[in-house]
TIMI-771391 format. One line per field, with one value per residue: residue in three letters; residue number from 1; x, y, z of N, C-alpha, C in turn. Coordinates in steps of 0.2 Angstrom, whole numbers, plus 5000, padded with zeros to 4 digits. Atoms other than C-alpha are relative to their C-alpha. Layout:
<rs>
aa (ALA_...) .
i (NUM_...) .
n_X (X_...) .
n_Y (Y_...) .
n_Z (Z_...) .
ca_X (X_...) .
ca_Y (Y_...) .
ca_Z (Z_...) .
c_X (X_...) .
c_Y (Y_...) .
c_Z (Z_...) .
</rs>
This chain:
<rs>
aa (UNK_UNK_UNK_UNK_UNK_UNK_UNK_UNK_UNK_UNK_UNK_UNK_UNK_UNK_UNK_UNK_UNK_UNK_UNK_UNK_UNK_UNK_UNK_UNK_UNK_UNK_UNK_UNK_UNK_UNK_UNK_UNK_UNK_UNK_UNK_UNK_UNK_UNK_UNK_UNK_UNK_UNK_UNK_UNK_UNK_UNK_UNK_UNK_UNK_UNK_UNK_UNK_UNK_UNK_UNK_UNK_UNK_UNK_UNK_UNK_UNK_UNK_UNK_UNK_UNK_UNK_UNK_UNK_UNK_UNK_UNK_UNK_UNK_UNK_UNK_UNK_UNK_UNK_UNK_UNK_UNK_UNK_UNK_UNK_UNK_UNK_UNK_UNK_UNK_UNK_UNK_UNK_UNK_UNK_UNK_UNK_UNK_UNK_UNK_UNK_UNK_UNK_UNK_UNK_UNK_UNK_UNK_UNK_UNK_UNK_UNK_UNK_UNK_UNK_UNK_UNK_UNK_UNK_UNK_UNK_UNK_UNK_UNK_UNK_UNK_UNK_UNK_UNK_UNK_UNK_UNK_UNK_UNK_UNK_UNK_UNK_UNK_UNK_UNK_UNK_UNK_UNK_UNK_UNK_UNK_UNK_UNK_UNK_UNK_UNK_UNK_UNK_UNK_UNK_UNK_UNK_UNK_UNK_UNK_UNK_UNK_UNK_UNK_UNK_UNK_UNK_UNK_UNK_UNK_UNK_UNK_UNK_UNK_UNK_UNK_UNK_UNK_UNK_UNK_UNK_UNK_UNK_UNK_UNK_UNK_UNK_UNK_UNK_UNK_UNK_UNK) .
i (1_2_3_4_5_6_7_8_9_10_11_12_13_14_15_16_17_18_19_20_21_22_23_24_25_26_27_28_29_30_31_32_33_34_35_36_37_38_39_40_41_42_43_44_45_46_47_48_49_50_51_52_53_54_55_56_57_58_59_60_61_62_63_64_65_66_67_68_69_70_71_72_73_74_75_76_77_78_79_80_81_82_83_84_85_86_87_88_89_90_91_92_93_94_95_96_97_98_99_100_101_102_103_104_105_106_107_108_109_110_111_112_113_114_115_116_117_118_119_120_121_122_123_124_125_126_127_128_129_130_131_132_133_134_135_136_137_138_139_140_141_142_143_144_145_146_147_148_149_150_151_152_153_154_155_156_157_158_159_160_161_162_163_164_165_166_167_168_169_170_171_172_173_174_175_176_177_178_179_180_181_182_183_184_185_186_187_188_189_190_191) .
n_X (4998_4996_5001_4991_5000_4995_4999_4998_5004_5005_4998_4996_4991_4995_4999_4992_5002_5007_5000_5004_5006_5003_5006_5003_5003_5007_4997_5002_4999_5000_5004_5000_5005_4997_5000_5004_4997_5004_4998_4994_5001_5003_5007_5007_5002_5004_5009_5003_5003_5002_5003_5003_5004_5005_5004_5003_5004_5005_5005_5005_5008_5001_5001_5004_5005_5005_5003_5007_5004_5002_4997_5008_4999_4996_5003_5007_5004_5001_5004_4996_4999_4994_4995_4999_4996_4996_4999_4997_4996_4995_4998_4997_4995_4995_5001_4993_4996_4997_4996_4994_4994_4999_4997_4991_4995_4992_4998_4994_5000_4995_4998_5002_4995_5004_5006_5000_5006_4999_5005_5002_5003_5002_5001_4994_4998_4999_5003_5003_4999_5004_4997_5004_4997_4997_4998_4993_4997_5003_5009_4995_4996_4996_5000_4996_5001_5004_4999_5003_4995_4993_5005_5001_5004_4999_5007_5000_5007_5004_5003_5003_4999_5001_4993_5000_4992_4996_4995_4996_4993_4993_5000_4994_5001_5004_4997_5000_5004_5005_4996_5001_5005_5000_4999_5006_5007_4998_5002_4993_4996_5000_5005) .
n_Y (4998_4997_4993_4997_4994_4996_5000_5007_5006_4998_5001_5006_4997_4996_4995_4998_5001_4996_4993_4997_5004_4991_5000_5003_5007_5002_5000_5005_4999_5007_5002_5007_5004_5000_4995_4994_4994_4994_4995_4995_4993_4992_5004_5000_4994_4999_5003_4995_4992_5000_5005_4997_4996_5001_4999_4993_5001_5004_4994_4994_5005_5004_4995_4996_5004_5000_4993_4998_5002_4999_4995_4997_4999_5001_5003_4998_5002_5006_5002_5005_5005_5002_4998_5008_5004_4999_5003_5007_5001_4997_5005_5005_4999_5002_5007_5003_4997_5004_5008_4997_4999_5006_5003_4996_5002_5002_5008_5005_5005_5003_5008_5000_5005_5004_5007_5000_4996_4993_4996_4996_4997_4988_4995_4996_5004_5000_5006_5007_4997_5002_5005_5000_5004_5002_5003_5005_5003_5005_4996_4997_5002_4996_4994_4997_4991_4997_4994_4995_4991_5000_5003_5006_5002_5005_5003_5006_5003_5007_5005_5000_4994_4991_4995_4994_4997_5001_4993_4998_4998_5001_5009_5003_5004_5006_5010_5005_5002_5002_5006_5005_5003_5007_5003_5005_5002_5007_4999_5000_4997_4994_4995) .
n_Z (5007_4999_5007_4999_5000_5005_5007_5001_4998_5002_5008_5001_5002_4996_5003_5003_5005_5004_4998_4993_4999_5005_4998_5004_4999_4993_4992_5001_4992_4999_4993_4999_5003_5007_5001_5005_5004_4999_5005_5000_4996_5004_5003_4995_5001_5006_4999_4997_5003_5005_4996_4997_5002_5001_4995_5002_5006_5000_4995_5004_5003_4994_4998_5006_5001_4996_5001_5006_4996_4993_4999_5003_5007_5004_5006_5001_5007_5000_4997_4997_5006_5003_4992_4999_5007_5002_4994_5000_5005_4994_4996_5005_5001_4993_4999_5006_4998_4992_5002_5003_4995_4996_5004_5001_4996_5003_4998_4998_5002_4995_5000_4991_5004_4995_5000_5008_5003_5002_4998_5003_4995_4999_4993_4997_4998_4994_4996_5006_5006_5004_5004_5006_5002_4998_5006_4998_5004_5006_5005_5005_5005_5003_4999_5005_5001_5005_5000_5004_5000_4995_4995_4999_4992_4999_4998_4996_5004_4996_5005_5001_5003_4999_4998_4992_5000_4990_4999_5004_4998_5004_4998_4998_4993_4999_5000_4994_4997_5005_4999_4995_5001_5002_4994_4995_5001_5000_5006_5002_5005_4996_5002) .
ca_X (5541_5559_5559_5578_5580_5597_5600_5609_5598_5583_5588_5595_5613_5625_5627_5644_5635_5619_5624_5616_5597_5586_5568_5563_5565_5554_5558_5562_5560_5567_5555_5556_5546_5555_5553_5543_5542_5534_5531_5545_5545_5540_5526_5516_5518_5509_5494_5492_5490_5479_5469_5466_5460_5448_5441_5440_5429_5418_5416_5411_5397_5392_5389_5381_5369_5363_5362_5350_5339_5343_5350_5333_5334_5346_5334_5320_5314_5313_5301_5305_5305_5321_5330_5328_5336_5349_5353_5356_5365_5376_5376_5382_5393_5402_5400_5412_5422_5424_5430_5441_5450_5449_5458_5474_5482_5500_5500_5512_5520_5526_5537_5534_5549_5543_5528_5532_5518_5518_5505_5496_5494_5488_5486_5497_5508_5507_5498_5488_5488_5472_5476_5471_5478_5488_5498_5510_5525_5519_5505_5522_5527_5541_5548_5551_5556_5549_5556_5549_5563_5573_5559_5555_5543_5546_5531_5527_5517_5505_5501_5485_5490_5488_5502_5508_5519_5533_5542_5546_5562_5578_5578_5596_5591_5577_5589_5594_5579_5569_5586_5582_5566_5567_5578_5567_5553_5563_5561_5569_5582_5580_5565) .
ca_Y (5509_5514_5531_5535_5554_5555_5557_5542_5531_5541_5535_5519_5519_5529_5549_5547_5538_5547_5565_5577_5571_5586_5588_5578_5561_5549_5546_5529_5527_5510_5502_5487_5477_5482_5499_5516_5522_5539_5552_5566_5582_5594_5580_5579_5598_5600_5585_5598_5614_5605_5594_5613_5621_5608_5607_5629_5625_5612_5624_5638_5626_5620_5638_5645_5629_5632_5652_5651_5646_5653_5670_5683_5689_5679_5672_5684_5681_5662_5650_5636_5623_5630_5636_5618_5613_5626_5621_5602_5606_5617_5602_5591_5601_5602_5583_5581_5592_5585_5568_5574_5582_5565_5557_5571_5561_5556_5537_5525_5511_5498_5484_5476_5462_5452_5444_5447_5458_5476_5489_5503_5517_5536_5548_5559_5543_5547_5531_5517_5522_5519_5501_5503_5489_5474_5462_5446_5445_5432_5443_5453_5450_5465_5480_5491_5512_5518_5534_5548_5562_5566_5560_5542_5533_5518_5504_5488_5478_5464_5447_5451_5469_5483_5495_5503_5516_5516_5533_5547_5555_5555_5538_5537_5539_5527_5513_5507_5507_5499_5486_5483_5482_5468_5461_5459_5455_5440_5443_5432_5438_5454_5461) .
ca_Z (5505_5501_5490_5486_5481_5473_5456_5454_5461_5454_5435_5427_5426_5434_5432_5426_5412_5408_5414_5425_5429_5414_5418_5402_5407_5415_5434_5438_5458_5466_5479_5489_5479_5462_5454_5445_5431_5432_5418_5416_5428_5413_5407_5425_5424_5407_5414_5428_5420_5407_5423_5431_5418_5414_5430_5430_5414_5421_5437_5427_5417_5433_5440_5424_5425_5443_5440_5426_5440_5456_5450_5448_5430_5423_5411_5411_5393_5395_5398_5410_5397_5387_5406_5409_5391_5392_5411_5407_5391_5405_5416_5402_5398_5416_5417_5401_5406_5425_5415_5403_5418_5427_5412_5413_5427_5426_5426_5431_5427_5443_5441_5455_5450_5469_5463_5443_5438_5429_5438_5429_5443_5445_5459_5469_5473_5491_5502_5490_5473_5461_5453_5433_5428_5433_5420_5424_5417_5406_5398_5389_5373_5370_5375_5363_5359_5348_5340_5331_5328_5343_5355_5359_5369_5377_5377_5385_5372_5379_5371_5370_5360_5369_5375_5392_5389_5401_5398_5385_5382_5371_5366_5371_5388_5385_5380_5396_5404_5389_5392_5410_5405_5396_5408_5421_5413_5409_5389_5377_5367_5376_5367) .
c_X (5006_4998_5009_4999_5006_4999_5003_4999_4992_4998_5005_5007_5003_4998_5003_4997_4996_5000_4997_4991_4995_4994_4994_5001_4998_5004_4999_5003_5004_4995_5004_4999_5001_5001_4995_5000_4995_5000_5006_4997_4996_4994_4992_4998_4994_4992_4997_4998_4993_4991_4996_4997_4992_4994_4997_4995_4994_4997_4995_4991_4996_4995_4995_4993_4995_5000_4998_4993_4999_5003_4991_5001_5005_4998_4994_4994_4997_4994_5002_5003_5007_5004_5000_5004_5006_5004_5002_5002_5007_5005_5003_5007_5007_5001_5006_5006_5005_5002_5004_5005_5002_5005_5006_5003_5005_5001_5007_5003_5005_5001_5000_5004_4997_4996_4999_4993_5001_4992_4998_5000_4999_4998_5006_5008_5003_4994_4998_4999_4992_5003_4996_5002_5006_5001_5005_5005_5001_4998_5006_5002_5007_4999_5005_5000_4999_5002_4997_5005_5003_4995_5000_4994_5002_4993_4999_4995_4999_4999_4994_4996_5000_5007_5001_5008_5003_5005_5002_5003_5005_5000_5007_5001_4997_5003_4999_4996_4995_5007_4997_4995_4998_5004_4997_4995_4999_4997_5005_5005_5001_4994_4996) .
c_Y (5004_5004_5002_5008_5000_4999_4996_4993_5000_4996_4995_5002_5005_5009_5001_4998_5004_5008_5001_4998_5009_4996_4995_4991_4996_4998_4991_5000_4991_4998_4995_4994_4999_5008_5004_5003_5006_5005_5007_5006_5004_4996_5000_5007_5003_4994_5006_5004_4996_4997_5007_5004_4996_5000_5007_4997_4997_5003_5004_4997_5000_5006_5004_4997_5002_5007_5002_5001_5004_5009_5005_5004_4999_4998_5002_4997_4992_4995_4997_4995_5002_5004_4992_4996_5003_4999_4992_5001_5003_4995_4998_5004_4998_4993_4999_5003_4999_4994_5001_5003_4996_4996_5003_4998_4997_4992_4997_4994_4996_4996_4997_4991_4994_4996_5001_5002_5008_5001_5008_5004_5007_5002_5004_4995_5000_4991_4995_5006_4995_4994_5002_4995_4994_4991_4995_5001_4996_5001_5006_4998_5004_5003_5007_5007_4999_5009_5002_5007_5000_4999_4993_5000_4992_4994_4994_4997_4993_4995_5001_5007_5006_5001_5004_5004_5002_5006_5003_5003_5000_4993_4997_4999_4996_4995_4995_4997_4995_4991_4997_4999_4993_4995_4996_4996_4993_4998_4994_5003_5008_5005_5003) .
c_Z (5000_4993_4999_4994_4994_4993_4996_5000_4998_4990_4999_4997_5006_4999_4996_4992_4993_5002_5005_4998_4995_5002_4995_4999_5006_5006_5001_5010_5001_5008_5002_4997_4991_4999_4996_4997_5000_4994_5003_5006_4994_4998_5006_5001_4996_5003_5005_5001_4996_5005_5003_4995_4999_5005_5003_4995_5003_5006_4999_4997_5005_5004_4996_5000_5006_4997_4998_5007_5006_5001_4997_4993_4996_4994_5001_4995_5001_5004_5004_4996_4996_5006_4999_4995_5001_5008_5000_4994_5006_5004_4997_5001_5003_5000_4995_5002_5006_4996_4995_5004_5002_4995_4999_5007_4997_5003_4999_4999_5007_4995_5005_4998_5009_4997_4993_4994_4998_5004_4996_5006_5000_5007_5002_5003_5008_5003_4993_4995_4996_4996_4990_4996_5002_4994_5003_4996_4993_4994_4994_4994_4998_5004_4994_4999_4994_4996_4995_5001_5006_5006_4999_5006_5000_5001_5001_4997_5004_4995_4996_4992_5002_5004_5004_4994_5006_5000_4993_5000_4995_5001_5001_5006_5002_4998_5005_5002_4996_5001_5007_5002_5000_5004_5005_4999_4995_4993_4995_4997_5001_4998_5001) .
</rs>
């Protein structure tokens, strides 16, 4: 796998073009095999502050559930019957809690322009990456930014209707890439 680093090579276009590299747009790596869109620096930041509190949260639950039990007068008063309710209401709760956290990963979008497929992926993008979806070329209808006020997201609508988003950011900096989106993904009229 080639990872290129600079900042030139990191973001569509030049630097001369698109300025110096700001921590609010999304990272676009080049591979072998095509390239990555990855959410912004300040955006992975905010999934993993939001990813460890959930999982503090679900610990605590987690903790509070078994200590009903195993700590000696933490539930003198009670019977076993509501230790037992308020200990799988505990559990429950860490249980949602652990999956709500598992939903704050910073997902990715390949192009994987070799064998003309978009890839969905999460994880630390070190070794194999979690697959969560995998789309032909074909399966695209558009690509289109989207703005809302001085942000934009850029999104990769499918035939069938549903929508990857591929990056958010100043939709001046998402033009390009929303351009050589379309490009590869071999769009007509550049959609």
């Amino acid at each position: 796998m080639v990872s290129f680093t600079e900042p030139q090579q990191a973001f569509v276009g030049s630097r001369a073009v698109h300025g110096a590299v700001r921590p609010d747009q999304p990272q676009v790596e080049q591979q072998f095999w095509g390239y990555e869109i990855g959410p912004a620096e300040s955006e992975r930041g905010a999934l993993a502050l939001a990813r460890g509190v959930f999982i503090l949260l679900a610990l605590a639950c987690g903790l509070a559930a078994a200590g009903i039990w195993l700590i000696p007068g933490a539930a003198d008063g009670l019977a076993p019957l509501p230790r037992l309710v308020l200990s799988a209401m505990l559990g429950g709760a860490a249980a949602a809690l652990h999956a709500r956290a598992e939903g704050h990963r910073a997902v990715r979008l390949q192009v994987d322009t070799a064998r003309g497929e978009l890839r969905e992926v999460t994880g630390p993008g070190i070794g194999r990456a979690p697959v969560l979806g995998v789309y032909g070329f074909d399966a695209v209808s558009g690509v289109v930014l989207h703005c809302a006020g001085a942000r934009g997201q850029l999104q990769v609508r499918l035939a069938c209707g549903d929508v990857l988003p591929a990056g958010t950011g100043d939709p001046a900096d998402l033009e390009p890439l929303r351009a050589r989106l379309a490009a590869d993904l071999r769009l007509p009229g550049g959609a």
